[in-house]
C-alpha positions in Angstrom: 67.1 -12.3 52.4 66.5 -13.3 48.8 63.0 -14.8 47.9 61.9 -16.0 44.0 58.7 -14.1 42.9 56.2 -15.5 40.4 54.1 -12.9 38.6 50.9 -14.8 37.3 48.0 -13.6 35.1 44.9 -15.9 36.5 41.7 -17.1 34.6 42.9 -16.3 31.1 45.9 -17.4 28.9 46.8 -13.9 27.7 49.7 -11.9 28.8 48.2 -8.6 29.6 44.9 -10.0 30.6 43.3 -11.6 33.7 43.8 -10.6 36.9 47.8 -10.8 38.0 49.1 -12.4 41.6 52.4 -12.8 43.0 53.3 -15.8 44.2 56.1 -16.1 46.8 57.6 -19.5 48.2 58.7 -19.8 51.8 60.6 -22.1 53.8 59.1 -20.9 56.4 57.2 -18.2 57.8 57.9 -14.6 57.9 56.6 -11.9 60.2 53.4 -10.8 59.2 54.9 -7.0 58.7 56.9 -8.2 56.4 54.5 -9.9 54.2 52.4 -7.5 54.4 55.2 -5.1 53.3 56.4 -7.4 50.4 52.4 -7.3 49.2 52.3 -3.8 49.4 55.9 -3.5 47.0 54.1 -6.0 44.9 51.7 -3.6 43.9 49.1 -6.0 42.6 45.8 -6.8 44.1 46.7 -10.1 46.0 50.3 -11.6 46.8 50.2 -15.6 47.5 52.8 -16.5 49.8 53.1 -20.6 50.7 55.1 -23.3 52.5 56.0 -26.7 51.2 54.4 -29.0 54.1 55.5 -31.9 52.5 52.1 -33.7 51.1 50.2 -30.6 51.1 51.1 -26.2 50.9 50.0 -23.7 53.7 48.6 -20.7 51.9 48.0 -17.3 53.0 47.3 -14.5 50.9 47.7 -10.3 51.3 46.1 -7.4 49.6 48.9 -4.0 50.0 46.5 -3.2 52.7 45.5 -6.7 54.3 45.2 -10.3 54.7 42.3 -11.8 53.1 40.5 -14.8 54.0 40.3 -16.3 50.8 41.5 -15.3 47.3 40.5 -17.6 44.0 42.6 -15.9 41.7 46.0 -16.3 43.8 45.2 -19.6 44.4 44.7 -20.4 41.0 48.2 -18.7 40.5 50.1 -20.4 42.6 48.9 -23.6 41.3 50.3 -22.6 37.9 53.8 -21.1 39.4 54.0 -24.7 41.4 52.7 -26.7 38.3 54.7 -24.9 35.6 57.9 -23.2 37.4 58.7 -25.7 40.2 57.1 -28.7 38.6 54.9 -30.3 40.8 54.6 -33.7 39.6 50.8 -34.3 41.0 47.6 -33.6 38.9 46.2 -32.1 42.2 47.4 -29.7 44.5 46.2 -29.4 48.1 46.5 -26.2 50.4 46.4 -25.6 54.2 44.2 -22.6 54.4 42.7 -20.2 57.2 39.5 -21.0 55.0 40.2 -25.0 55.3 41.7 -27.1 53.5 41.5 -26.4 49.5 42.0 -28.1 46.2 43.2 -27.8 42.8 42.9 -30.1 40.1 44.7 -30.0 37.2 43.7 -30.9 33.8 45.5 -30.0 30.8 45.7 -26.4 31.1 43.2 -25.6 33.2 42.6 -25.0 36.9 39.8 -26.3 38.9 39.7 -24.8 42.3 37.3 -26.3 44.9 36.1 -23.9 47.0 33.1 -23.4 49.8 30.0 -22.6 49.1 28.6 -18.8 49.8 25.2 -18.3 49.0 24.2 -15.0 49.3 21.0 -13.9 51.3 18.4 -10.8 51.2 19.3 -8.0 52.4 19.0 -4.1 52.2 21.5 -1.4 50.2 22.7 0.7 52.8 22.2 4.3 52.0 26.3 4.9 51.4 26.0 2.4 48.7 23.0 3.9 47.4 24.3 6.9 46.9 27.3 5.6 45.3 25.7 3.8 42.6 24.8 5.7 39.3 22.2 2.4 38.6 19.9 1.0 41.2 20.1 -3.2 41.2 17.3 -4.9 40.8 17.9 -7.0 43.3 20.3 -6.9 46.7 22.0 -9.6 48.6 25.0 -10.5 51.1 27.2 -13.3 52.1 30.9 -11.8 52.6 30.0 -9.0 49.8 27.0 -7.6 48.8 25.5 -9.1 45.7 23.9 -6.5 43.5 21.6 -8.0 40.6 20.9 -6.0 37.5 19.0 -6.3 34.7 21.2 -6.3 32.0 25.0 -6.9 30.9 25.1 -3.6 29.4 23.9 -1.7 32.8 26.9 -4.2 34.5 29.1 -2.4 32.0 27.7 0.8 32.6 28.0 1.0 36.5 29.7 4.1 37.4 30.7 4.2 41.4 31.4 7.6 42.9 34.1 6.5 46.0 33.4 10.0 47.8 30.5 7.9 49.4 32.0 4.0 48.6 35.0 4.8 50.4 33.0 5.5 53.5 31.5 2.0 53.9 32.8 -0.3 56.2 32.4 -3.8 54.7 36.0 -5.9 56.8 37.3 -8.5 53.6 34.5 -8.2 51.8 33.5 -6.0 48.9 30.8 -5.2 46.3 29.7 -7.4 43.2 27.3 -6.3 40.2 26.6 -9.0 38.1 23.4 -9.8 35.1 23.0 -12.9 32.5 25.2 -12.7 30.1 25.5 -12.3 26.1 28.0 -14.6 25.4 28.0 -16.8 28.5 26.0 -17.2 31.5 26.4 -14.6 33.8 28.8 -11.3 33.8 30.1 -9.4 36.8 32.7 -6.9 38.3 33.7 -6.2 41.6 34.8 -3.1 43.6 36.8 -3.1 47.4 36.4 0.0 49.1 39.4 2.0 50.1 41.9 -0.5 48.0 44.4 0.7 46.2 42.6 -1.6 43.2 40.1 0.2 43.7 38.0 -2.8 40.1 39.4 -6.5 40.8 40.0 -7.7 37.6 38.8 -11.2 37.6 37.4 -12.4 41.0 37.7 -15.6 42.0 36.0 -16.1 45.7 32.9 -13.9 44.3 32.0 -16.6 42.7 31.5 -18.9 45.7 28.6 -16.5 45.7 28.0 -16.1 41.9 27.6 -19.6 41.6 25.2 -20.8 43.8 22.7 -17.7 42.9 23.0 -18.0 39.3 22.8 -21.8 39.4 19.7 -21.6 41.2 18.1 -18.7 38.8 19.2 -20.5 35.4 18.1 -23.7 36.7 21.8 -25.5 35.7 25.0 -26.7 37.5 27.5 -25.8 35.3 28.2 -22.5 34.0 30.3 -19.9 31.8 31.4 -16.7 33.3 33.0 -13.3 32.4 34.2 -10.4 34.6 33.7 -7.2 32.7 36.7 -5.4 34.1 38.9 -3.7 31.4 41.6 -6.4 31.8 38.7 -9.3 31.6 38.5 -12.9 32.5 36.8 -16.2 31.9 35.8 -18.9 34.6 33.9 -21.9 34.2 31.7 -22.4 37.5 30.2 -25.9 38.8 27.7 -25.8 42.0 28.2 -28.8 44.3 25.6 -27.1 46.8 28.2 -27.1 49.6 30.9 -26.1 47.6 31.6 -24.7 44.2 34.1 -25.5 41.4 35.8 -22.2 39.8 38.1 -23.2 36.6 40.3 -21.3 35.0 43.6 -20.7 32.9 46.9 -18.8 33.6 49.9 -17.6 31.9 53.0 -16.4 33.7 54.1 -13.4 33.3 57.5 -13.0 34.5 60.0 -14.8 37.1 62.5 -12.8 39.2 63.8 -12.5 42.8 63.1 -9.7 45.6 65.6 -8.9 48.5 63.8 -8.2 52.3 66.9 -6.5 53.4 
């Protein structure tokens, strides 16, 4: 079987920036093993894979090691490969998710995904992330991923994990952010997956369903700049709707070519 693949560059307009996605169209849905397997070839953190419903797209997304339960960046990505390769006619773009039904408006040339809402809560570091960490956060919290607060963008940058002990933690879909106020914008962050085989997500786009609602709440403002301090980097404008969040970004694509399943 012969399938087009779209490889995207999400939440910038460079080419070797952002964080990259494939994006595969179905007509219909393959075995999970496969997709899986087609991920894992794919080599990239997330592969989107979707089905034309008609009015609306069913979206799933894989790591090379899983399905997630939500992935901003992909989605963001396969906005653009529908927008700009297949030429959607519609300024927005709705998808059938495991996560609920999500949208994607399009203006100009960026991407505003609406996503929900997860605001993270108290908690305590457990002693394998402790260890791991070569700077203690200032502050620790959880919704899907832990949310560790420092004090400054340059101790973000700094953060040096040692995966002899990260590796060992147990955390399903979710992973680990580190994130400060910003220089230049409003708030900066990165974000590590233990186990994965990328190891530093480039740009993250459900962290910020987390992101947003602490920062807006510690800044005192709605609306937002953000920067993901991973070596390929990224910019997202974030909105808090209290329920929800709004997580804008550009893309680029980076090259359009076809894969064979057998």
């Amino acid at each position: 079987m012969q399938l087009h693949v779209y490889q995207i560059n999400a939440f910038t307009n460079g080419l070797f920036s952002g964080n990259p996605a494939c994006v595969v169209p179905l007509s219909e849905w393959l075995p999970d093993d496969l997709l899986l397997k087609i991920a894992r070839e794919n080599a990239v953190a997330e592969t989107a894979f979707f089905v034309d419903l008609g009015y609306t797209f069913h979206l799933r997304w894989f790591t090379p090691e899983m399905e997630m339960d939500l992935c901003g960046h992909a989605t963001l990505a396969t906005a653009h490969a529908l927008k700009e390769i297949r030429k959607y006619p519609g300024q927005s773009i709705i998808f059938e998710t495991s996560n609920g039904t999500l949208t994607v408006k399009v203006t100009g040339d960026l991407y505003v995904l609406d996503l929900p809402a997860r605001k993270p809560a108290s908690t305590t570091l457990p002693q394998l992330l402790k260890d791991s960490l070569n700077i203690q956060p200032q502050e620790i919290l959880k919704a899907r991923d832990y949310v560790l607060v420092y004090n400054s963008e340059q101790e973000v940058k700094d953060i040096k994990i040692d995966r002899a002990y990260f590796d060992q933690l147990e955390l399903g879909t979710g992973g680990v952010i580190v994130t400060a106020k910003g220089s230049q914008c409003d708030f900066v962050s990165r974000f590590f997956t233990p186990r994965a085989s990328v190891f530093e997500d480039p740009v993250t786009g459900s962290a910020h369903c987390s992101l947003t609602p602490y920062w807006s709440e510690v800044l005192g403002k709605n609306e937002m700049t953000a920067m993901q301090l991973s070596e390929r980097g990224g910019q997202l404008l974030c909105r808090d709707k209290k329920e929800r969040v709004e997580v804008a970004g550009k893309a680029r694509t980076y090259f359009v070519g076809k894969l064979w399943t057998e």
